[in-house]
Structure formats: structure tokens, C-alpha cells
N, C-alpha and C positions, 0 to 999 in steps of 0.2 A: 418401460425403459428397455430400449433395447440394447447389447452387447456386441460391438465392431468387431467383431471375427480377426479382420487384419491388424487393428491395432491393437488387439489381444497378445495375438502371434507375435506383434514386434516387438512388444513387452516383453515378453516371456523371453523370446530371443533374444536380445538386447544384454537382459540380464543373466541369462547362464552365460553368454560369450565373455562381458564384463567379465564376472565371477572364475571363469577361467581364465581370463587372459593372467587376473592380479593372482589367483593360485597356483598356475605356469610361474609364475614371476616371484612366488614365496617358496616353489621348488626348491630353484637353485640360488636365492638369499639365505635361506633360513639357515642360524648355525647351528641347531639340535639336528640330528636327523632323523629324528622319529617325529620332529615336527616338520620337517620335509615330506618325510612317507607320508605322513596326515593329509598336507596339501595335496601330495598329487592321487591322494585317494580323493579329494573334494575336485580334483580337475577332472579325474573320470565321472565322475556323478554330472559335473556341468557338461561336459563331452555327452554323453549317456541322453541328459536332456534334450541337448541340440539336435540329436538324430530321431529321437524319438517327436519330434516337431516338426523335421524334416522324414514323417511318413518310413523311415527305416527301422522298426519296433525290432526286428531279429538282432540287427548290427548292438543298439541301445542295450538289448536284452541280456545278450552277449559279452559288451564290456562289462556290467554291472556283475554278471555272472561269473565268470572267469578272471577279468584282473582286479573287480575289488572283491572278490570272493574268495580268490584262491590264491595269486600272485601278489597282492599288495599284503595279504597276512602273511605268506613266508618273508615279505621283506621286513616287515614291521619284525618278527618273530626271529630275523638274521643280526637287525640293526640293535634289537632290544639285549638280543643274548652276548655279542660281542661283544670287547670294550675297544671302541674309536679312540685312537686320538685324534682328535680335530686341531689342534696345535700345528701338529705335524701335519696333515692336511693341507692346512691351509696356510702354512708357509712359504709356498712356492706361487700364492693364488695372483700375487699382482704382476710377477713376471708374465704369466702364459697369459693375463689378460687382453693384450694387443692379438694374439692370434685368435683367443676366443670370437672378440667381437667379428676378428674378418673372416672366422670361418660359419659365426652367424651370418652377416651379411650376406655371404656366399647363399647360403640355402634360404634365405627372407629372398635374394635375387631369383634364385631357379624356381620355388614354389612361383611368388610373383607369376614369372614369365609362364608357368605352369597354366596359371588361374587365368589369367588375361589370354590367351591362345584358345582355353577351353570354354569361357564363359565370356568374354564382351566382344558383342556383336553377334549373337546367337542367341533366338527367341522361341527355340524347341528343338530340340532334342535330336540329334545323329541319326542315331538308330531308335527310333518310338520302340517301345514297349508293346507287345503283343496285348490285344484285351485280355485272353485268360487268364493272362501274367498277372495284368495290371494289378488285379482284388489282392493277389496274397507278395506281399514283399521278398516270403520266405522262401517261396516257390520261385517266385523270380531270379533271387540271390543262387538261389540252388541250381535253376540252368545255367545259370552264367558260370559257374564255375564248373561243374560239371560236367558240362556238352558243351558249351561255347569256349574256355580256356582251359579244357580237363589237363592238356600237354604242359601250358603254361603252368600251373597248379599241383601237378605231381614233379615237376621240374623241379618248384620252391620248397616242395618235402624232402625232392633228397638233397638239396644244398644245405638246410638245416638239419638235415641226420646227419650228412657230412661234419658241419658244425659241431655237431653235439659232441662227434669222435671225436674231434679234435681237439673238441677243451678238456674232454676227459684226457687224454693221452698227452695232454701238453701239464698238467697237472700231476700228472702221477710223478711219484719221485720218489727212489727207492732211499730211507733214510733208516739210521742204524736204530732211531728209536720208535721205529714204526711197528706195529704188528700184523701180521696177514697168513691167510689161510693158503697152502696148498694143497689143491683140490687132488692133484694126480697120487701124491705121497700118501694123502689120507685114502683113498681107494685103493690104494695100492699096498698098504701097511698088513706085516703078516705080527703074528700071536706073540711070535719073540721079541719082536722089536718093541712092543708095548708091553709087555711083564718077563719079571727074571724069576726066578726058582732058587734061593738059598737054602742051604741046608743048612742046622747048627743043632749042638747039641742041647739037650734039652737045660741041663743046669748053667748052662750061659744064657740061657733065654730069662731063666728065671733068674740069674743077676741083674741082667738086666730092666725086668719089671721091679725088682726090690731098688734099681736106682732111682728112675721112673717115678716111682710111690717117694723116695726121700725126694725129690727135687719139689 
């Protein structure tokens, strides 16, 4: 008995797609959010699969590596230790829904038109792939970013380091019950400012400890 390679693959296919489409879709239903987190830790897994079937084993590697590895446990670990109100939340959820869906529409329209322009009516490939390329994905993935958009690529590093500044510094907020270190005053701090020298004499010292000792 032999096994249809193709019909395997659609199988397989068919079903991580499924399985993401409905765990996309229990994302943003679900009213716990740590059973949201859960779902969209189960939509990178079905994502994960899809690529690794579509021959992109680094990209696959990758998401399972880094966002349910590292990124989906800080969020599990943000949403666990917070306390939500979901009340409040979700108070305002029926009003913004007419924009929600047309700002969905909007990107279900631009991807669309993405995918139809790139893919129907073309039966190989733009630019083929180099044979040496062709064997290793990673090698491949690695010139293309590297030597074919290195420009494009370090571009998008500093718009995200920019980013990063700026959520920090939009965030900081000097408030009266806050505590923080300054670095200049503490390097800069001399022997007096941190200890005094009292003098006293010795039989008030010792009143002292006989008060000390009654309390």
C-alpha cells in the first residue's frame, strides 16, 4: 500500500490552517486572557507547522523558538501576575465594533490584493533561486537579507531602536511615590555627607542605654 505524498501534504495542510484560522478566532473571543495567550501560543504552533511544510524549517524553527519560547511566557507571566479588569475592558467593546470590522476589512482587502498580484497567474518564480541556495533554506534566508536587502534590513533596526526609545521615554514619569537612583550624586558623594560625628558625654550615653534596657 502505497502513501500519496500530495494528499498527505493536503491533509496536513488543511488541518494546521483549520486549527489556526479557529485559534486566530479564539484570540480575540476568548474572555480569560490567559486563555487567549494559550490560543495564540496554539496559532504559532499551527503557523510553525504550515512553514515547516512549506520547506522554510529556519522561519518554523524560529517562531517556535523565540515567540512561544520566550515572548508568549513573558506574556503568560504579565497577564498571570496582573490583575485585569475585564469589565472595564470590555465595556466600550460594542461601540468600537463597526470600526473594528472596517478596519479588518481594510487589511483582509490590501493582503487579498497582495496575494492575487503575487501569486495568480504565475507558475514559477520571479527571481529562481540559485542551486547552491536551493539545498539549505537557511543559507538562502541568510543572503537575502544580508547581501540582497542588508540596506532594507538595518533600516528596520533602527526604526525599532527608535521605537524602543520612545516607549521608554513616553513611559517614564516622574511621580512623588516613585524611587530612583542618582548615578552622578552617588559618585559624586563625599565622607561628610554620608556620616556625622557627635560628641556626648559619656554619663548621658549611659542614661541613655539604662533607658534603652527599660523600654
Amino acid at each position: 500500500m502505497t502513501i500519496d505524498t500530495s494528499s498527505l501534504f493536503a491533509v496536513f495542510f488543511y488541518a494546521f490552517a483549520g486549527l489556526l484560522v479557529i485559534s486566530a478566532l479564539r484570540v480575540i473571543t476568548a474572555r480569560n486572557p490567559v486563555n487567549a495567550a494559550l490560543f495564540l501560543v496554539l496559532a504559532f504552533f499551527c503557523a510553525s507547522g504550515l512553514w515547516m511544510l512549506l520547506q522554510a524549517e529556519f522561519l518554523s524553527l524560529a517562531l517556535i523558538l523565540v515567540y512561544v519560547g520566550a515572548v508568549m511566557v513573558l506574556f503568560l507571566f504579565v497577564v498571570m501576575m496582573i490583575d485585569l479588569d475585564i469589565e472595564n475592558l470590555r465595556r466600550d467593546y460594542k461601540k468600537f465594533l463597526p470600526i473594528a470590522f472596517l478596519m479588518g476589512a481594510v487589511i483582509v482587502l490590501e493582503l487579498s490584493i497582495v496575494l492575487i498580484r503575487s501569486f495568480i497567474g504565475t507558475s514559477a518564480p520571479v527571481q529562481p533561486m540559485l542551486e547552491e541556495l536551493s539545498s539549505s533554506n537557511t543559507h538562502a534566508l541568510g543572503m537575502l537579507i544580508f547581501v540582497d536587502y542588508v540596506f532594507a534590513f538595518e533600516v528596520a533596526g533602527v526604526i525599532l531602536l527608535v521605537a524602543i526609545i520612545a516607549a521608554v521615554a513616553l513611559t517614564l514619569r516622574n511621580r512623588k511615590d516613585s524611587k530612583s537612583q542618582n548615578v552622578g550624586e552617588q559618585v559624586n558623594v563625599v565622607a561628610a555627607d554620608r556620616m556625622r560625628i557627635v560628641k556626648m558625654d559619656t554619663d548621658m550615653a549611659a542614661k541613655q542605654d539604662v533607658r534603652a534596657e527599660k523600654k
